[in-house]
N, C-alpha and C positions, 0 to 999 in steps of 0.2 A: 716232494719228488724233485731231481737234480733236475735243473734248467736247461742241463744239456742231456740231450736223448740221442745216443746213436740210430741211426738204422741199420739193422744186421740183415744177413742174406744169411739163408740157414738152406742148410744141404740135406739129399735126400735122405729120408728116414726108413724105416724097416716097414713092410706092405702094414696097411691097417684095414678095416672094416669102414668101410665109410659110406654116409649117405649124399649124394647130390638133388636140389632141390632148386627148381628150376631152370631152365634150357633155353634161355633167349642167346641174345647177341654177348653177351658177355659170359653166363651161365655155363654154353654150352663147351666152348673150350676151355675153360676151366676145370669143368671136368674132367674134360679130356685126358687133360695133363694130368691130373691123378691116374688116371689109368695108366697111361705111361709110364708112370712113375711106379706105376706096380701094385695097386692099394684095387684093392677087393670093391669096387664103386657098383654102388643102386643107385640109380637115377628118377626121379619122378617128374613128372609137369605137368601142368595142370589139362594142355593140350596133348593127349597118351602118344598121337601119330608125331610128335615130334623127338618123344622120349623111344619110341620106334626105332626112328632113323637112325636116334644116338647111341643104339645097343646096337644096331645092324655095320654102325663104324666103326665100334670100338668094343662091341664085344659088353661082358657083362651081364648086367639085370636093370629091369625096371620095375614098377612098384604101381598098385591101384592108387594108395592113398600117399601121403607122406608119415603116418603112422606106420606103414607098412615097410618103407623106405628104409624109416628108422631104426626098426629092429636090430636089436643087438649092435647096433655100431658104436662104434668107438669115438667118430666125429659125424655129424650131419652140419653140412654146409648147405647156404640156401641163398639165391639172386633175385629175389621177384621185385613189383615194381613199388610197390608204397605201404606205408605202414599197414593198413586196412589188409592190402595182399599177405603183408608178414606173419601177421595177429592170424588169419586165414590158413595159414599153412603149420603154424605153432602149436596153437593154440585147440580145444576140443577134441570128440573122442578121436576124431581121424587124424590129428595133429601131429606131429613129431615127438613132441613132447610126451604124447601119449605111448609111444613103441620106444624112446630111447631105453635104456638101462641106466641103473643110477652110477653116475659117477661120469657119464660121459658129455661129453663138449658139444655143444652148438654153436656155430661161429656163422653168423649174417653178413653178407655181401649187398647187401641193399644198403641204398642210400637212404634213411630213412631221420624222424625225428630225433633226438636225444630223450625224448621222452618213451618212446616206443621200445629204446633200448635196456632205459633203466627199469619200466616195465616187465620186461619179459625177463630180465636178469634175477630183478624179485621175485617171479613165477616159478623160474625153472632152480634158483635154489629154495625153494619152496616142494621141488619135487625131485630132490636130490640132483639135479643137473645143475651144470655150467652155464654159461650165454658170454659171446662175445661178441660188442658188435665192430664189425672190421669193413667199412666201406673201401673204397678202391677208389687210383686214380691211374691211367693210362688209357681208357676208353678200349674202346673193342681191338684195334691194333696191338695194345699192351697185354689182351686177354690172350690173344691169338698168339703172341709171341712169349707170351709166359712172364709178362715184363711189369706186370701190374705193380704198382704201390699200394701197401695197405696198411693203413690206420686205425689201433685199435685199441678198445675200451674194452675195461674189464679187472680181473684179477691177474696178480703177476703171475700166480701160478698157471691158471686159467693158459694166459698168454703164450706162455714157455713152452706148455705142452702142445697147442697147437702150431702156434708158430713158424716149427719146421716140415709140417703138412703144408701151410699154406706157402710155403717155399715152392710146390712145384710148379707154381704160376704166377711167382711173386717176384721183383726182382731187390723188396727189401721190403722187410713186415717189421712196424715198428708200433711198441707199445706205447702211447698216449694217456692215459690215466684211469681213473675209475670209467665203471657205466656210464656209456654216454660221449666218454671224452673223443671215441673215436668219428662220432658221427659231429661232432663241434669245430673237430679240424675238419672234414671233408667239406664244412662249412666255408672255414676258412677259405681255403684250398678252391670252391664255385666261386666266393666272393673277390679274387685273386684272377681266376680266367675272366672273369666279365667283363673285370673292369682292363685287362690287359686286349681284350678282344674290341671292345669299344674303344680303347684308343688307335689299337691299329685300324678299325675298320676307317676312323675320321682321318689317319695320317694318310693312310692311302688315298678314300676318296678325295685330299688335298689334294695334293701330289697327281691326280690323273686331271683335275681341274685345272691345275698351273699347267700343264701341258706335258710335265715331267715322263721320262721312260721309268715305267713304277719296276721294272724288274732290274733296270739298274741302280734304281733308288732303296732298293731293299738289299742288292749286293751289298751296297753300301754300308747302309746305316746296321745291318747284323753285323757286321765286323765292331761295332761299336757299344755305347750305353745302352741302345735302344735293344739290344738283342732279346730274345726273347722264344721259348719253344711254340708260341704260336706265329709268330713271325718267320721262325724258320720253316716249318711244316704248315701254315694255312695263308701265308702272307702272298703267294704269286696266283693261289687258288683261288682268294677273297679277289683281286686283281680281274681276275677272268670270271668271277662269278659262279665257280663251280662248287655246289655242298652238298654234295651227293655221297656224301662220308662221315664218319666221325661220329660225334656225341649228336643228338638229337634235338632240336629247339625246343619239343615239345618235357623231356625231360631234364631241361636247361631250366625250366619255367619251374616244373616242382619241385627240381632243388633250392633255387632261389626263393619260392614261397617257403620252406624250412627254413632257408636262412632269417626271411625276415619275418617270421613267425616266433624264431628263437631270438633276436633281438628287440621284438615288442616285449616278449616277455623279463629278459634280461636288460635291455636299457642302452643296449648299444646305438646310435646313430647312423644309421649306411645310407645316404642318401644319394651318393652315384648308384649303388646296388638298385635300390628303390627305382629309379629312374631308367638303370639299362635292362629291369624289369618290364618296366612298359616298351621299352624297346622291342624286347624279344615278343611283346603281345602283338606289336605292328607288325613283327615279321610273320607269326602265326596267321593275324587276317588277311594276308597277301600270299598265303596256301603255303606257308615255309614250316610246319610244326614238325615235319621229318627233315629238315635241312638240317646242317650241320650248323652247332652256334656260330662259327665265323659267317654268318650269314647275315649277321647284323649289318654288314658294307650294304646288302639289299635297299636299306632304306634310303641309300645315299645313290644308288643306280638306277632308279625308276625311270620308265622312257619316260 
């Protein structure tokens, strides 16, 4: 595979059959935007009164099971929270799996193992489907505004076809390599924020220490090397202590146990990871596992 991988933005495409699977904080407007976008969407969740509200906004169908969901679609996409929920919603007679038709595409938006992906990839071309797995980054901001990035594993053909689906909430969907490869970069990709969130939280809590005005110390140093998109959008919030937005401590934590679950096994070394690991546990035991990760400045502000 070329070394260099563009990211494409892909325009909308002709209505399709599709299933959505799942309806949380990212899930739900994603769908959304398939409806928008004009594509024939069943919606499932595991919680029915939330897949309610989401037919009662936008119109459409929901579905008992996600077998149900599945039927005759052309694509079934799904958000839920961890492997165990994935395998849950796939897998058995009430599965997705079980109601798709052959020849059609599964593409996962969960953040999940690299093993769970090449898993299910084997299962479902096993039973004449597809499987893609295509994690996401932009956090719920990026869902709601259709801005998502996404990362994905899989077959090029596989890719292509869905690709420009996932264009209506994407703001570049870019193929990454075989099964698997997509949930290695989202790896990446957590092990890149941690450690950028941990240095901003210690430059700041410097900076408020020496006595410095931290909002015009971050004027500052963003027009410079230091720039950074958590500094530009979490840097005067970490400041004031506000994390009542964003990504979630609690699912900060299970990404990074993937990560270094898949570097036990692969051999890689991350010991800042490891370390702003237990970081984010201290922030969990001081009631933060719904704060936002820039919440790691927490441990530096305690009365």
């Amino acid at each position: 595979m070329s070394a260099a991988i563009a990211a494409r933005h892909y325009e909308p495409v002709p209505a399709r059959k599709i299933a959505f699977i799942g309806l949380g904080v990212m899930g739900y407007p994603m769908a959304a935007h398939l409806a928008r976008a004009g594509h024939n969407v069943t919606v499932y969740n595991r919680t029915s009164d939330k897949a309610s509200r989401w037919v009662n906004e936008f119109g459409h169908a929901k579905a008992d099971t996600p077998r149900a969901a599945a039927h005759n679609a052309d694509f079934v996409f799904s958000c839920v929270g961890n492997d165990d929920d994935l395998r849950s919603v796939v897998l058995g007679d009430n599965g997705a799996f079980a109601g798709m038709p052959a020849g059609a595409v599964y593409v996962d938006h969960t953040t999940t193992s690299a093993e769970v992906a090449r898993e299910l990839s084997d299962t479902a071309k096993r039973c004449g489907l597809s499987f893609i797995d295509a994690p996401v980054s932009g956090g719920q901001a990026g869902a709601v505004n259709g801005a998502l990035t996404i990362m994905c594993g899989g077959s090029a053909s596989d890719f292509e076809a869905s690709a420009p689906v996932m264009g209506a909430y994407a703001r570049a969907v870019t193929h990454m390599g075989n099964s698997g490869a997509g949930q290695l970069c989202k790896m990446v990709n957590q092990i890149c924020v941690a450690g950028v969130l941990q240095g901003l939280a210690e430059a700041i809590a410097f900076g408020q220490t020496a006595g410095l005005d931290i909002d015009n110390v971050l004027s500052v140093i963003s027009k410079g090397a230091a720039q950074s998109w958590q500094m530009e959008h979490r840097g005067h919030t970490m400041s004031k202590q506000e994390f009542d937005f964003g990504f979630a401590v609690d699912w900060m934590r299970k990404d990074l146990g993937l990560v270094l679950d898949e570097a036990r096994r692969n051999g890689a070394s991350l010991p800042t990871t490891a370390l702003i690991d237990q970081f984010y546990a201290e922030v969990q035991k001081m009631g933060g596992g719904r704060w936002d990760t820039s919440s790691l400045i927490a441990r530096f502000q305690r009365p």
